[in-house]
Backbone as CSV, one residue per row, in Angstrom:
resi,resn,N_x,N_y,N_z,CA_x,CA_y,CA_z,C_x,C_y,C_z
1,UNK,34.812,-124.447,99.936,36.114,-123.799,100.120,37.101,-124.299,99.070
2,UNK,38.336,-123.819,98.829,39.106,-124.079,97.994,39.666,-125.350,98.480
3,UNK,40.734,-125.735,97.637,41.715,-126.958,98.048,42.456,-126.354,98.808
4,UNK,43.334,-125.683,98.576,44.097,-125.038,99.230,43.700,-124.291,100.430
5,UNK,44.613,-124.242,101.725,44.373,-123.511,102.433,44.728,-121.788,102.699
6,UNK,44.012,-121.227,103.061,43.993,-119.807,102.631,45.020,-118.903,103.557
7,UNK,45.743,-118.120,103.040,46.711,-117.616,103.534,46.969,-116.073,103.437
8,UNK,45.553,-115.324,103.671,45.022,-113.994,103.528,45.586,-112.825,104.672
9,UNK,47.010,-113.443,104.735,47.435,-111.737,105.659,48.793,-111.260,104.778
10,UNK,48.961,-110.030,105.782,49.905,-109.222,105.357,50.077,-108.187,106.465
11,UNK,50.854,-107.922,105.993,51.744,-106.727,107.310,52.233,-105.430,106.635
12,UNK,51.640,-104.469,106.909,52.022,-102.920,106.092,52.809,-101.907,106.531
13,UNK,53.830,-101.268,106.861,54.268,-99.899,107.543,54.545,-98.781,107.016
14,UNK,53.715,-97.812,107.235,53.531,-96.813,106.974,54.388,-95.077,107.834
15,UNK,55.584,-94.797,107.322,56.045,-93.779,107.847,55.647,-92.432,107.398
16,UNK,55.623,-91.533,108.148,55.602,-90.366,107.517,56.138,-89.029,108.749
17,UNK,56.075,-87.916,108.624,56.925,-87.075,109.595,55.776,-86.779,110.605
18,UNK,54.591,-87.682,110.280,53.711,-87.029,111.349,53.118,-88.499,112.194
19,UNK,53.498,-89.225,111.262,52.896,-90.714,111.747,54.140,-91.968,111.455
20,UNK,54.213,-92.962,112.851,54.799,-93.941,112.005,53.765,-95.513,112.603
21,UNK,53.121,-96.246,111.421,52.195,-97.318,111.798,52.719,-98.486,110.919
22,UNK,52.256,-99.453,112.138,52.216,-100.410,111.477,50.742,-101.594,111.665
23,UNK,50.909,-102.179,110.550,49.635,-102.972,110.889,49.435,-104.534,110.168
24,UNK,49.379,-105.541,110.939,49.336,-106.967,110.622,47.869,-107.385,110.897
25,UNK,47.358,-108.325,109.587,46.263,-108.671,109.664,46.117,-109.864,109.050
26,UNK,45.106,-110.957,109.567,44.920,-112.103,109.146,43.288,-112.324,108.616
27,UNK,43.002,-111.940,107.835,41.850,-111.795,107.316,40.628,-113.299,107.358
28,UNK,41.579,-114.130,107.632,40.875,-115.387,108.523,41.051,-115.939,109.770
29,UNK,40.880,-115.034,110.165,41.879,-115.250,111.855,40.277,-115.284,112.893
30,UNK,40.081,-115.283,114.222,39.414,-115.409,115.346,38.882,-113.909,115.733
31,UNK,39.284,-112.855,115.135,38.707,-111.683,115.802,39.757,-111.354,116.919
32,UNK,41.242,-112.280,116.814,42.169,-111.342,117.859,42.490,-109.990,117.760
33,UNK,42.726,-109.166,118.629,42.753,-108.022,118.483,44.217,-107.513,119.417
34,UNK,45.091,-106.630,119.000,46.377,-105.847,119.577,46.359,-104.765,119.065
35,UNK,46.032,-103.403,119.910,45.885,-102.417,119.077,46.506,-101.069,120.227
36,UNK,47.267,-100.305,119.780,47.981,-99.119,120.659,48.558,-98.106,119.588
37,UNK,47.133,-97.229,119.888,47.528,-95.988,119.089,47.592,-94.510,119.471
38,UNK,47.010,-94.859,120.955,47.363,-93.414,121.587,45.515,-93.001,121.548
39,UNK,45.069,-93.354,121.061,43.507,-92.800,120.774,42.438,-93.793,121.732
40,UNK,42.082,-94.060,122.602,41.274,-95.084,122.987,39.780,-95.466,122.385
41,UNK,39.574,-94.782,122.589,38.214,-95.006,121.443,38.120,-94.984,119.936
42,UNK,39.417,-94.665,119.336,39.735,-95.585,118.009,39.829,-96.933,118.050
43,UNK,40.468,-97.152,119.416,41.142,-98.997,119.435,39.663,-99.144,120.030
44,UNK,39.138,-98.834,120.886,37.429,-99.427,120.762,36.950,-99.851,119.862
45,UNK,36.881,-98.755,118.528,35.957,-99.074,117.569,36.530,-99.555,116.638
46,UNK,38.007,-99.998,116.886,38.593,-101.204,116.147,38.767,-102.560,116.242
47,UNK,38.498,-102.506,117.852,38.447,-103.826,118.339,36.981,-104.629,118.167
48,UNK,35.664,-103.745,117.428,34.920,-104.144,117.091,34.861,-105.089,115.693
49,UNK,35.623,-104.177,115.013,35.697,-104.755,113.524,36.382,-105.858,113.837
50,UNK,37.336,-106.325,114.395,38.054,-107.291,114.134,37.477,-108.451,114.985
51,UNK,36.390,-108.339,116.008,35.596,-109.038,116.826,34.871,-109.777,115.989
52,UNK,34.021,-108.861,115.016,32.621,-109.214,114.497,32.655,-109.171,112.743
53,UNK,33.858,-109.299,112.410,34.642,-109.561,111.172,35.557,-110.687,111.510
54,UNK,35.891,-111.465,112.191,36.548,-112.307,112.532,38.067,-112.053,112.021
55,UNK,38.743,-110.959,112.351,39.621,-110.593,111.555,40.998,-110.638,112.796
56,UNK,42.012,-111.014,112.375,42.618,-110.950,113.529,44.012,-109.197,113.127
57,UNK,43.761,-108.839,114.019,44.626,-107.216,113.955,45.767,-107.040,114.785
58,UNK,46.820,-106.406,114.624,48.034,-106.231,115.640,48.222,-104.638,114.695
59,UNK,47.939,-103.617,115.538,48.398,-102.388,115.143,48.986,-101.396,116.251
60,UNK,50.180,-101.043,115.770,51.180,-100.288,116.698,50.832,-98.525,115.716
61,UNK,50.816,-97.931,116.224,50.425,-96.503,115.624,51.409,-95.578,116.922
62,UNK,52.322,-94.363,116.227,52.742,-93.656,117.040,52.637,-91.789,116.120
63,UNK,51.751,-90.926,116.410,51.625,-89.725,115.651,51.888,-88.838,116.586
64,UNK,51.467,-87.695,115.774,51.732,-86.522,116.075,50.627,-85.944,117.097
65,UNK,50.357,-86.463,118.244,48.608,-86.156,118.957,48.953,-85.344,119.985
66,UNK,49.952,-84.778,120.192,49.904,-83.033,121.089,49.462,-81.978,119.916
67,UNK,49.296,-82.582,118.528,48.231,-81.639,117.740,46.956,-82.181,117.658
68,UNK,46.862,-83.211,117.096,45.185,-83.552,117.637,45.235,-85.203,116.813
69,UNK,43.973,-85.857,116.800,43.515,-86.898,116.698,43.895,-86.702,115.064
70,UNK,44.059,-86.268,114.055,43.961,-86.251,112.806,44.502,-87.221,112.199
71,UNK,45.946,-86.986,112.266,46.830,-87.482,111.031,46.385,-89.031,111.646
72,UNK,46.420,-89.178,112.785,46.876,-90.898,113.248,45.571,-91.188,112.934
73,UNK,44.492,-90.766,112.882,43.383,-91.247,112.703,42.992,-91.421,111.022
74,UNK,43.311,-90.556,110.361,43.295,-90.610,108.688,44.534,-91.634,108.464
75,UNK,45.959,-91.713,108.644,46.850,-92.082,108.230,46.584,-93.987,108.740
76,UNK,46.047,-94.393,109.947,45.573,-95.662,109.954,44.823,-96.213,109.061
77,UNK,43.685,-95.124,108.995,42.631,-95.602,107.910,43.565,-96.357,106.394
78,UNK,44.308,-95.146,105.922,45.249,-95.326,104.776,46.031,-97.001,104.684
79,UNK,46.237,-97.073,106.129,47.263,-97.945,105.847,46.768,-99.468,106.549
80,UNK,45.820,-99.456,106.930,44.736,-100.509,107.324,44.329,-100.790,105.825
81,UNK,43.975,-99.910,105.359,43.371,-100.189,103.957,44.336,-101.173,102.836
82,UNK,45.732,-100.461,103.254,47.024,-101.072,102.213,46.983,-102.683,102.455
83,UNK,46.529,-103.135,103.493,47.121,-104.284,104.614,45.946,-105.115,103.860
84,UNK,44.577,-104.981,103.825,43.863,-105.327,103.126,43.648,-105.640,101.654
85,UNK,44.233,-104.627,101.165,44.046,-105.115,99.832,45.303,-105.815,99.357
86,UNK,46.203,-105.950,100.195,47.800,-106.688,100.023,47.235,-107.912,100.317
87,UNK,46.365,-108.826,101.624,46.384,-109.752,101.965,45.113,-110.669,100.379
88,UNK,44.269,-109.417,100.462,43.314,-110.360,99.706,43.425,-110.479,98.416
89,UNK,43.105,-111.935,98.434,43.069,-112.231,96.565,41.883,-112.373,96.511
90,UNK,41.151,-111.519,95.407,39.570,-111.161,95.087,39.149,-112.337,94.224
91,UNK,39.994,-113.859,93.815,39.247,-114.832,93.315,38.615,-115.147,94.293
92,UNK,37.375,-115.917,93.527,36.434,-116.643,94.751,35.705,-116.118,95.453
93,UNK,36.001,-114.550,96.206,35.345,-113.844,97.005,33.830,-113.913,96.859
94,UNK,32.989,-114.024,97.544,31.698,-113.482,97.484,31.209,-111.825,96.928
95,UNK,32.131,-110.600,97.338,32.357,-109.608,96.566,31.576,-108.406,96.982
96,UNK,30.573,-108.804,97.565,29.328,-107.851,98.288,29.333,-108.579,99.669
97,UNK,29.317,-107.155,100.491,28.793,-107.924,101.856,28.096,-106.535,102.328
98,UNK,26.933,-107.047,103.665,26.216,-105.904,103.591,25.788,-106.532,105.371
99,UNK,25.241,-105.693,106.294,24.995,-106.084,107.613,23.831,-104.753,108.059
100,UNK,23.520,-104.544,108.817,22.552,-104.371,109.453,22.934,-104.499,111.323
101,UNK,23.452,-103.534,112.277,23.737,-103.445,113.568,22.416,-103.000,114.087
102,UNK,22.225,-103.063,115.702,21.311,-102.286,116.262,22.142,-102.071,117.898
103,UNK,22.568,-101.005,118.964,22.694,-101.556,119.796,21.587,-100.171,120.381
104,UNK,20.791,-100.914,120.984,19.807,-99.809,122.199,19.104,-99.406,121.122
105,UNK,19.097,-98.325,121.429,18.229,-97.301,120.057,19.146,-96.876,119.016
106,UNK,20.005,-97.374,118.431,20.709,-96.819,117.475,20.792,-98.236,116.777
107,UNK,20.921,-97.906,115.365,20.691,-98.766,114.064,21.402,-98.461,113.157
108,UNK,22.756,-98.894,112.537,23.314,-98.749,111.249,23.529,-99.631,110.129
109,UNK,23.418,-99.200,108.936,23.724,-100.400,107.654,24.886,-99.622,107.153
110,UNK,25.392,-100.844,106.864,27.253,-100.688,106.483,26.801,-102.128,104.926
111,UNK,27.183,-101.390,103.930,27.129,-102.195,102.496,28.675,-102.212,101.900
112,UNK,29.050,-103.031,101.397,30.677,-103.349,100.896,30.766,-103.826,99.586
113,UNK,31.385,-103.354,98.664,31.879,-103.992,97.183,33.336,-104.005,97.373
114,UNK,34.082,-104.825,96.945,35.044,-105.067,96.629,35.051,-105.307,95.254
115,UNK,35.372,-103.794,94.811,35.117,-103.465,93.496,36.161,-103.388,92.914
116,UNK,37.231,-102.950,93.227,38.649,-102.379,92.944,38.227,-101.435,93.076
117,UNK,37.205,-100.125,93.301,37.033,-98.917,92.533,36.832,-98.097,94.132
118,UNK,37.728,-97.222,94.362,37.240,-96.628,95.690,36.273,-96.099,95.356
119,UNK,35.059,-95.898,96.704,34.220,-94.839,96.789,33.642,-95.194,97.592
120,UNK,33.282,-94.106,98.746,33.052,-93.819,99.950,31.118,-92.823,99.617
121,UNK,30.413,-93.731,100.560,28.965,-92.934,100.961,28.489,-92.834,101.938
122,UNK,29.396,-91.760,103.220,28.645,-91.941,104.887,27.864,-90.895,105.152
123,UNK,27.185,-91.466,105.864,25.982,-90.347,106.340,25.557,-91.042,107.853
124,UNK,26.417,-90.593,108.688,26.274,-90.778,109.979,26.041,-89.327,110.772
125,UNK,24.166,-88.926,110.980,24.220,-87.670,111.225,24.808,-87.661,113.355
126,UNK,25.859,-87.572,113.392,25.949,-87.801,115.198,25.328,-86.734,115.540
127,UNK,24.852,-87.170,116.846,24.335,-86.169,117.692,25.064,-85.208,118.841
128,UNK,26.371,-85.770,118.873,26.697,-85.188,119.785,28.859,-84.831,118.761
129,UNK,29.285,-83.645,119.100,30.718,-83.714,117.823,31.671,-84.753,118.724
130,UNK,32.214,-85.105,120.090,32.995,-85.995,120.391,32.451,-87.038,121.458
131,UNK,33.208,-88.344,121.722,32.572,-89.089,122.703,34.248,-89.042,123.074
132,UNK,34.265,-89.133,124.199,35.385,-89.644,125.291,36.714,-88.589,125.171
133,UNK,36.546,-87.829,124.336,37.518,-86.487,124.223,37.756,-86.907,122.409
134,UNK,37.053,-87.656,121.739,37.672,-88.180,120.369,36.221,-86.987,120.019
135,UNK,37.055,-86.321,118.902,36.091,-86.193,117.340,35.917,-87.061,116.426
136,UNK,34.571,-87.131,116.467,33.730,-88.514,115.614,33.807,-87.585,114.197
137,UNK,34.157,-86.749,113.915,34.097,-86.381,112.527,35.112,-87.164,111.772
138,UNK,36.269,-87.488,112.846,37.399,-88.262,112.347,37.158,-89.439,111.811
139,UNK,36.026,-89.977,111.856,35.640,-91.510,111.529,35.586,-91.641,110.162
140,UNK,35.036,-90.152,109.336,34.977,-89.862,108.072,36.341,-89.780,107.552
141,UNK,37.638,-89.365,108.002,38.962,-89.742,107.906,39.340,-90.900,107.346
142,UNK,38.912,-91.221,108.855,39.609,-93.098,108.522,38.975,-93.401,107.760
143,UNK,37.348,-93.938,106.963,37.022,-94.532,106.194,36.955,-94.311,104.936
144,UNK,37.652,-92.722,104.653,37.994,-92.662,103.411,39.320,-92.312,103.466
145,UNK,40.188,-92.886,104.203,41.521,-93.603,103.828,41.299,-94.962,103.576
146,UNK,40.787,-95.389,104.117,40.477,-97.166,104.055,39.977,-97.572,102.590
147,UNK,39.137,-96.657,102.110,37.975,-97.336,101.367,39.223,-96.726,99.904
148,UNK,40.205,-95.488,99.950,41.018,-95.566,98.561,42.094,-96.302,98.607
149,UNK,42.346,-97.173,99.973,43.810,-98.059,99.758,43.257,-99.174,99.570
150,UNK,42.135,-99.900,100.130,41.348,-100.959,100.089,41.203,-101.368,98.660
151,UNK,40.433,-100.024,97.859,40.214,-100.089,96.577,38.654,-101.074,96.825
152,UNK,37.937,-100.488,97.870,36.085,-101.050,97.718,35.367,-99.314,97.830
153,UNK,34.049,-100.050,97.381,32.856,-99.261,97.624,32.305,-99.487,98.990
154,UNK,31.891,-98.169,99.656,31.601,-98.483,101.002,30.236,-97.423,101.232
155,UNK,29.180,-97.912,101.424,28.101,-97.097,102.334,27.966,-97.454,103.441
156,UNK,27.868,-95.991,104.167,27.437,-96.380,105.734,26.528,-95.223,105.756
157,UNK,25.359,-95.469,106.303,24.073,-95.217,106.774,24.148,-95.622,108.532
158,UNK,23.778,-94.460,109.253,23.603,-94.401,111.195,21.755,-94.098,110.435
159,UNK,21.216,-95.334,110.593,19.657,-94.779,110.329,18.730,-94.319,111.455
160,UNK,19.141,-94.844,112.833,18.566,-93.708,113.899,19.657,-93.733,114.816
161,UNK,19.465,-93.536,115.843,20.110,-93.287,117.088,20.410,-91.719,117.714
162,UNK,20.402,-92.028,119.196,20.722,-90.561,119.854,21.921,-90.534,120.632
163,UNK,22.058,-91.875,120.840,23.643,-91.762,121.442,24.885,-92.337,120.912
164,UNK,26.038,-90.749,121.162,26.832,-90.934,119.719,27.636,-92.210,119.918
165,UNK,27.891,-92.658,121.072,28.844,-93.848,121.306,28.125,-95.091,120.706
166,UNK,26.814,-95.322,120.946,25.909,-96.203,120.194,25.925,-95.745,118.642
167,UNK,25.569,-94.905,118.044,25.927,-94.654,116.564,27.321,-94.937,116.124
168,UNK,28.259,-94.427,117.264,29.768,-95.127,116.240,29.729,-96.764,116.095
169,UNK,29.330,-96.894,117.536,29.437,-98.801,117.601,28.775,-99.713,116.503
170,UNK,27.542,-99.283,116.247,26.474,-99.504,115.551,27.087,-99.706,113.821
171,UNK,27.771,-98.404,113.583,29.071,-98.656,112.399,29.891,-99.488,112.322
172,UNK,30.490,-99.109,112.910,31.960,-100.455,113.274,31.783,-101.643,113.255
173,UNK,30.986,-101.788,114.376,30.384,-103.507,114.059,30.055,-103.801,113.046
174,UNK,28.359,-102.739,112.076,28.258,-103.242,110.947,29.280,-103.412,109.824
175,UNK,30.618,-102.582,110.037,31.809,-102.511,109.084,32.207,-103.962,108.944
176,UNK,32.688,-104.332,110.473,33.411,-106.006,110.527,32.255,-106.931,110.069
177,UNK,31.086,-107.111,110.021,30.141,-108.301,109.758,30.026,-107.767,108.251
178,UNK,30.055,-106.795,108.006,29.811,-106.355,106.174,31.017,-107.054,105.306
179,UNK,32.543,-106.609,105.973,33.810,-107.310,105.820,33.782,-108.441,105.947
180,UNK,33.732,-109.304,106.429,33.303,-110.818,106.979,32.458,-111.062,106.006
181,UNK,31.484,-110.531,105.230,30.719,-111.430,104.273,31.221,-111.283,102.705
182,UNK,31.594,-109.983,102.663,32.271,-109.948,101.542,33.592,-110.502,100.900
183,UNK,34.182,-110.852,101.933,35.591,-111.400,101.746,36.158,-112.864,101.724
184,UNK,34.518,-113.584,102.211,34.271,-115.123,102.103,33.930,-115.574,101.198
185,UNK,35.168,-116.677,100.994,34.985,-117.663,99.998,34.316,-118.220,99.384
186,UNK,33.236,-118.235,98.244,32.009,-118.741,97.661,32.628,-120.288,97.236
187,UNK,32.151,-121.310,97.699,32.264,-122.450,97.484,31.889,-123.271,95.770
188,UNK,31.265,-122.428,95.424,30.717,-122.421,93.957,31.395,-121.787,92.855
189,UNK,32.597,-121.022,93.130,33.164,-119.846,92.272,34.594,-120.120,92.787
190,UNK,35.019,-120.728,93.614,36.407,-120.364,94.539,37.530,-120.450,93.532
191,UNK,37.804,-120.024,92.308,39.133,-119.880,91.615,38.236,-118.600,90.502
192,UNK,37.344,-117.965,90.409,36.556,-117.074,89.517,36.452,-116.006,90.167
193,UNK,37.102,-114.690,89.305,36.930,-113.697,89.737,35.703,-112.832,89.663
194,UNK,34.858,-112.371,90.681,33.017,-111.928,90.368,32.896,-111.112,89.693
195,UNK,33.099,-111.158,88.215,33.240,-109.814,87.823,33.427,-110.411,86.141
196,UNK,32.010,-109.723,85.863,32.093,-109.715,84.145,33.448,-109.331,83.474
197,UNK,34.176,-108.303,84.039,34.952,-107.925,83.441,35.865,-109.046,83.252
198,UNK,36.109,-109.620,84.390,37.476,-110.725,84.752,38.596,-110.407,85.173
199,UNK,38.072,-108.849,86.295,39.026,-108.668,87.528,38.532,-107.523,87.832
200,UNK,39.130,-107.614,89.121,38.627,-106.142,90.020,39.780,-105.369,90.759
């Protein structure tokens, strides 16, 4: 680890006429979780990432949802993403992180660069279009808001499963343990940025 002790959060707010969010994160924190966005099974499958990413989260979200799950669900992604790439300094990082979930019969790999360079590769075929009154198409929303404010490369692969609540989980989780490896401190490098170039 470095000499110094690490001081990897930040706090983002994001207004707009359809959304107003905010979001605090401690990117070395316990996996606490505070999350109220009107969506319940968003804050489910957020309270995963920040479980199994050890990430600690406080997000207040208030949208426009007598039209539907959209904006609050894309516009978090966006600004989750801002909160992230505000807190982290990419010296030292390890730079790749990659995981592997299973819960029941469902199996996903979630791979991470913290590249500077957005770009998004999901292929989560669900089996079923909503779980709990949520459209899971929205998941593709959020993670490509996340992955152009973040400024990483992100694949996610659902490689089997039949049940869609197990295929989202199966993501999410692998998201926070993929996050969690990529964003840890290499003890061998901790002031070097991973990157021929000499920044990302």
């Amino acid at each position: 680890m470095t000499d110094q002790p690490l001081n990897r959060q930040a706090t983002v707010e994001r207004n707009t006429k359809e959304t107003q969010i905010r979001v605090s994160v401690n990117l070395d924190g316990s996996g606490m979780f505070k999350c109220q966005t009107g969506v319940p099974f968003l804050d489910h499958m957020l309270d995963q990432v920040a479980r199994h990413g050890l990430i600690d989260m406080d997000i207040h979200a208030v949208g426009d949802l007598e039209i539907d799950a959209h904006h609050t669900v894309e516009d978090l992604g966006i600004t989750l993403g801002q909160a992230f790439n505000k807190a982290l300094d990419r010296k030292g990082i390890r730079r790749y992180g990659h995981a592997y979930v299973p819960l029941d019969e469902a199996l996903s790999r979630v791979v991470i660069d913290f590249s500077g360079r957005p770009g998004l590769e999901y292929h989560v075929p669900y089996t079923r279009g909503s779980v709990g009154g949520f459209d899971v198409d929205l998941f593709y929303e959020f993670f490509q808001g996340f992955v152009n404010h973040a400024l990483i490369t992100l694949h996610i692969d659902n490689l089997r499963g039949h049940n869609t609540h197990h295929q989202a989980e199966t993501v999410f989780k692998a998201f926070g343990r993929a996050l969690r490896m990529a964003m840890e401190i290499d003890p061998r490098s901790a002031n070097v940025i991973p990157s021929t170039k000499g920044s990302l």
